[in-house]
C-alpha positions in Angstrom: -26.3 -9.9 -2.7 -26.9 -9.4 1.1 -24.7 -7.2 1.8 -24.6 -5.0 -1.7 -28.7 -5.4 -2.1 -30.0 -5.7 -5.8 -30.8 -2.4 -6.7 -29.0 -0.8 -9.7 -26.0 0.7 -9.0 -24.6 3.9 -10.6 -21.5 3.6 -12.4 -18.8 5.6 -11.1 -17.2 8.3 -12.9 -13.6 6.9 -12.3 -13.0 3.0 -12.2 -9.7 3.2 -10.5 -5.9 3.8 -12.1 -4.6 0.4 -13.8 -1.5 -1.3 -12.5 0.5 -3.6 -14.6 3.7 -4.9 -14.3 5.1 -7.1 -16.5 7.7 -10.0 -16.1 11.4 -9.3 -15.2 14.2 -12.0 -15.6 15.6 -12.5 -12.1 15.2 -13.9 -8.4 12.2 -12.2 -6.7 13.2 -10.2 -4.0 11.6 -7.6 -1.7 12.6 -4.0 -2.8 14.8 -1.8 -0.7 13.4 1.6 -2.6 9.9 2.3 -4.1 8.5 2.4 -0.6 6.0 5.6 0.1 2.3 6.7 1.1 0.0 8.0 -1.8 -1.5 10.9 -0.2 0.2 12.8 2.4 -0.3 11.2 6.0 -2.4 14.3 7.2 -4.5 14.6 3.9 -4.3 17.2 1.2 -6.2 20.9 2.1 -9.7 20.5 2.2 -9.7 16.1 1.5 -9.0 13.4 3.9 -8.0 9.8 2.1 -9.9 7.1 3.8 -9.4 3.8 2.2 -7.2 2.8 -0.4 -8.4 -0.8 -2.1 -6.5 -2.9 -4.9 -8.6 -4.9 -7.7 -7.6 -7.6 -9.4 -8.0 -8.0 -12.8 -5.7 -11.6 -13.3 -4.5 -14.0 -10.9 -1.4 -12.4 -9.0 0.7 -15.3 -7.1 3.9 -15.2 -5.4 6.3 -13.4 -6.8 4.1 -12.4 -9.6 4.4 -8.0 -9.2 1.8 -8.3 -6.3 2.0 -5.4 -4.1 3.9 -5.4 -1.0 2.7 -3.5 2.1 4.9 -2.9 6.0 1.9 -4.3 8.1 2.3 -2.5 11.1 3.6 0.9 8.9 0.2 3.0 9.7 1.0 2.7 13.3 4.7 3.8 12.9 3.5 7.2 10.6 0.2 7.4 13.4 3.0 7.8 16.0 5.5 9.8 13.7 2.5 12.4 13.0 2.1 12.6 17.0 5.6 14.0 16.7 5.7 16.3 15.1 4.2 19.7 14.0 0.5 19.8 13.1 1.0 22.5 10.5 3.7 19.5 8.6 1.1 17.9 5.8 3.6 14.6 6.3 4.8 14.1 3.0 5.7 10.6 1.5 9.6 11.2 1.7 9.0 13.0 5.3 7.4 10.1 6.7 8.8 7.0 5.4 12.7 8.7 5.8 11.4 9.2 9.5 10.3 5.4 9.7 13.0 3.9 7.9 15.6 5.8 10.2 13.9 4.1 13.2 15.3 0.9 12.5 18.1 -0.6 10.3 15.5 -3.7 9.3 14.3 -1.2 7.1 17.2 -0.7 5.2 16.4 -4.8 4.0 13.2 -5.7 4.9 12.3 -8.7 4.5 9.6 -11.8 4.2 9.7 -12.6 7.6 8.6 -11.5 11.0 10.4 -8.5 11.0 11.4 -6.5 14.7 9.0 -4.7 17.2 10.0 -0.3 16.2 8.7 1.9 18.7 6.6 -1.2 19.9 5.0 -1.8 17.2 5.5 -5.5 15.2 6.3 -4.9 11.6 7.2 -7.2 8.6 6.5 -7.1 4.9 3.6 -8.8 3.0 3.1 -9.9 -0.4 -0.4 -9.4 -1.6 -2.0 -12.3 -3.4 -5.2 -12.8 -5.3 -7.7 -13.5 -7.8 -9.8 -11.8 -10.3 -12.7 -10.2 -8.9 -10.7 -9.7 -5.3 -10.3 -6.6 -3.8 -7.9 -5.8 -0.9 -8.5 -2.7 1.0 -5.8 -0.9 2.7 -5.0 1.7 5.4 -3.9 4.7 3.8 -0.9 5.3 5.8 0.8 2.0 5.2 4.0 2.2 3.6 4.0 -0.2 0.2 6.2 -0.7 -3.2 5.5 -2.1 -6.1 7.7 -5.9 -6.1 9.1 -7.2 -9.5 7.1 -9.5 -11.2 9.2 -13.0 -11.6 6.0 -14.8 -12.8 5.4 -15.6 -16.8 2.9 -13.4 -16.7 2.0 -9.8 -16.7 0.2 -8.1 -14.0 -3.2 -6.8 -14.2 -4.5 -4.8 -11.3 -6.5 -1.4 -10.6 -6.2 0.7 -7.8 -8.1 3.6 -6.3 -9.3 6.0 -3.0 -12.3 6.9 -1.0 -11.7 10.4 -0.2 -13.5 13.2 2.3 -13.9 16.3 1.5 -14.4 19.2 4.1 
């Protein structure tokens, strides 16, 4: 209550876009397609996306659909749009082609410490949680949805903080 204060808030207008997965026969493994941005890396004309953030809505453990993130990826497509030409919006494809063709790690990451691309230390992470978490992400990282190998469905909502010029 600190840090939020007491006061009413207002209710937004949108509470986010729900994400649920459900359970898939199988060994858990980390995908080697479904990885991308949402927005692209230099922002749609006349918006800017700030923050991405994932709720939970049920417990998601390992292996249960939780989202996977490249931690170290917003560096990569940072460097990537440094590249290139300012007039290139950076596209999901665009970008995560230019990443993944940096390194062959990508081709099968994994759940481990992955290499050092372009000096920058990269590996995949499972995102955990509980109801009533919330993780918030850079928007440039690279994620995929992962198969959900629990008994379970997963219940999640996701949404943005955008800027608008």
């Amino acid at each position: 209550m600190a840090l939020l204060g007491t006061d009413a808030w207002p209710h937004p207008a949108d509470w986010g876009g729900a994400l649920v997965t459900f359970p898939t026969a199988g060994d858990w493994t980390v995908p080697t397609t479904g990885w991308h941005l949402d927005w692209p890396a230099r922002g749609a004309p006349g918006s800017q996306l700030l923050v991405k953030w994932l709720g939970y809505v049920t417990p998601v453990g390992a292996g249960g659909g939780g989202t996977l993130v490249i931690a170290g990826s917003h560096r990569l497509v940072a460097d990537h749009l440094a590249d290139t030409d300012p007039s290139d919006p950076g596209s999901s494809r665009t970008v995560r082609e230019a990443i993944f063709g940096s390194h062959p790690w990508f081709r099968e990451p994994r759940l481990d410490d992955g290499p050092v691309v372009r000096g920058v230390p990269v590996r995949v992470v499972e995102l955990t949680g509980e109801p009533g978490d919330v993780v918030f992400l850079h928007p440039h990282l690279l994620h995929a949805a992962a198969p959900n190998c629990a008994a379970t469905p997963r219940f999640m909502i996701t949404g943005q903080a955008l800027h608008f010029a």
